[in-house]
N, C-alpha and C positions, 0 to 999 in steps of 0.2 A: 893379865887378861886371858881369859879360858879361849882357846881357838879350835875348832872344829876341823880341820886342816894341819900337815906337817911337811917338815920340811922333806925335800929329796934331794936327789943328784938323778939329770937326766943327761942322756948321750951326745952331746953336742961337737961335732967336728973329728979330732982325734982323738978328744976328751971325754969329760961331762964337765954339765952346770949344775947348781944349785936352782932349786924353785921351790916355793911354797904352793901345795895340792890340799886342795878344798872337796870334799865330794859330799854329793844331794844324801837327804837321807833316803832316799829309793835304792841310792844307792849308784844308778846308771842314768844318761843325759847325755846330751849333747854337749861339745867342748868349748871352753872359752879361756885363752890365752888373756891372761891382766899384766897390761904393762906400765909400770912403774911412771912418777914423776922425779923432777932432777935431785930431787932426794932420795931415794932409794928403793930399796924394798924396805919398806917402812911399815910400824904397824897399820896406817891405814889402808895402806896395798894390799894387807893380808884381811883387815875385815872387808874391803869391798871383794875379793875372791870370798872370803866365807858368807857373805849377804848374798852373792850370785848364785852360789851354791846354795845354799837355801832355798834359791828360785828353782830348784832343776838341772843345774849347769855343773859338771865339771872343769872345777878353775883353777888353771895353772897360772900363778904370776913367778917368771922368771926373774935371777937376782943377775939384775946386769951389770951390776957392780962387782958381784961375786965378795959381798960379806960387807962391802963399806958405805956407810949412811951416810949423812949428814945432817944439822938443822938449822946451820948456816947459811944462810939467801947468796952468800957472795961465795961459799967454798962449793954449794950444790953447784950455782953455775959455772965454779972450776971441773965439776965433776964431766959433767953435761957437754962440755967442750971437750974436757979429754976423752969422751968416753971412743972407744975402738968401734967405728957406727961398720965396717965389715964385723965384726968378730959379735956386735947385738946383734945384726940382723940373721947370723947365723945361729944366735941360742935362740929368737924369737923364732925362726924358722925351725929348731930341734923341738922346740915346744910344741909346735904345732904338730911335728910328726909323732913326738912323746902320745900327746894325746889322743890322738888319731890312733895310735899301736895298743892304749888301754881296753880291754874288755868294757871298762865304765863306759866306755863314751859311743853313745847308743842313739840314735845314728850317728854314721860315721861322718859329722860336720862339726869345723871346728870356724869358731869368730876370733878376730884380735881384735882387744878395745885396750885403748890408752890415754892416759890420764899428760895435758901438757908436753913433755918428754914425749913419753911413749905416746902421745896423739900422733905424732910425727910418725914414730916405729912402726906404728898401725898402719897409717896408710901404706907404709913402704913396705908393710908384708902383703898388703893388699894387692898392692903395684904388681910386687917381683913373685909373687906363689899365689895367684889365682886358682893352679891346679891343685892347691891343699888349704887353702885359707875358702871359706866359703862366703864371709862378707866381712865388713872395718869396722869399727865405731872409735871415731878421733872427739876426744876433749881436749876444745882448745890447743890442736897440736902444737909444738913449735920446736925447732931446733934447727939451727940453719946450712948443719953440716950435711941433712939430710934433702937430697935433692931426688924429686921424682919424676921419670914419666910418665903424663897420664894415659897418654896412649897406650898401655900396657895393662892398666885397669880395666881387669873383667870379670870383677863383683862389685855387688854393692856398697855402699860406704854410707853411714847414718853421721853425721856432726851435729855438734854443741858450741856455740861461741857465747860470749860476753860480750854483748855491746859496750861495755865499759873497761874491754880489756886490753892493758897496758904494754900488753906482751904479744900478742895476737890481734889486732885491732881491727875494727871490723869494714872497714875498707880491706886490708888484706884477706882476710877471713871471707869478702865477698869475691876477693879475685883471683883467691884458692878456687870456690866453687865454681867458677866462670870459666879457670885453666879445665878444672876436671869435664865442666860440661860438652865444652868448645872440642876437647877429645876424645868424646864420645862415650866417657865413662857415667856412672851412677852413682849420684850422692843425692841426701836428702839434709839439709840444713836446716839447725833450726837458731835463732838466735835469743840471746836473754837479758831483761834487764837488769845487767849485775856485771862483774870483774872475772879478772882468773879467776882459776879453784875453788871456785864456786861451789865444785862437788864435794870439796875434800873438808865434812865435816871436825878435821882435828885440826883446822886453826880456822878459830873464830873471827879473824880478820877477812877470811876471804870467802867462807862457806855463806851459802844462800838457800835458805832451805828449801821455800818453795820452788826454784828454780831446779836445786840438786832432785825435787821431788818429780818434777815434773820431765827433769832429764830421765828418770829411772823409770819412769812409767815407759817416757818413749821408747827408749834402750831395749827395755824386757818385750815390749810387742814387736819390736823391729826383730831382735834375735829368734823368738818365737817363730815369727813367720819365713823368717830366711834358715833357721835349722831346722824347726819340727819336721 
């Protein structure tokens, strides 16, 4: 599969990490952090960064697994539980400064958007770096090692649920938004008729296209008007 986008190593901690970097053909845009589901960086992580980039956007999707995939339902969720939620939220953090420090990324505002998994990571950059993160966009987040306060939330945050989702269910998903609002934060929710991963057209069990269609619409005007 042809990608528009390669891999790198950015600064992260004492280190670096690995990421996959997507750029507009203009060339420069404004930044958008992709973060992973509890599969990996996988190729659909990498064409949703190259379809963004497409739109305008400079997109970094960080490998927070650092090389290891899965397509296993039950080893992903081994993954997702082991994963070091200090040590992600310092590569999704490096991300954000990576591309914040690129010439590409014009104006200097960067969005995290996260797919399930990284729904969660999103908001939690959103929470903890309001002063580098400029707004969220959570799909369907979920991961329970990741706890936030929302008092601490001071950008916006766009979400996507599944009324039929098994994972995130929309009682919770409504009392997500009700913690965020009740503490004075900004989210706009929107909910769908359909399941998880909806978005994630490389498995045909759970992709919903008019939904995924209508998520992208919202998504691309929300980032428009909180980067432009």
């Amino acid at each position: 599969m042809a990608r528009n986008g390669e891999m790198i190593e950015f600064a992260a901690g004492s280190g670096s990490a690995p990421g996959y970097l997507a750029r507009p053909a203009s060339g420069s845009g404004p930044g958008l952090v992709v973060l992973q589901e509890w599969w990996g960086l996988v190729d659909h992580i990498k064409d949703v960064a190259d379809r963004f980039a497409a739109e305008g956007f400079v997109a970094l999707a960080p490998d927070l697994y650092r090389g290891d995939s899965t397509t296993d339902p039950d080893d992903a969720g081994r993954r997702m539980m082991a994963l070091d939620i200090a040590r992600a939220g310092q590569d999704v953090a490096a991300a954000v400064d990576h591309l914040r420090g690129l010439d590409a990324v014009a104006p200097k505002k960067v969005a995290v958007m996260g797919f399930c998994m990284g729904g969660q990571l999103a908001l939690q950059a959103a929470v903890e770096h309001g002063d580098t993160v400029t707004c969220g966009v959570d799909f369907y987040g979920i991961h329970p090692s990741v706890e936030l306060d929302f008092s601490k939330l001071s950008v916006p945050v766009l979400a996507h649920f599944g009324k039929g989702d098994e994972f995130v269910d929309e009682p919770s998903a409504k009392a997500l938004v009700a913690s965020i609002r009740e503490a004075g934060g900004s989210i706009d929710p929107h909910f769908y008729e359909t399941g998880h991963a909806f978005f994630n057209d490389a498995r045909p069990d759970a992709y919903d296209e008019a939904s995924a269609k209508t998520a992208m619409s919202r998504t691309l005007e929300f980032l428009r008007t909180q980067l432009g």
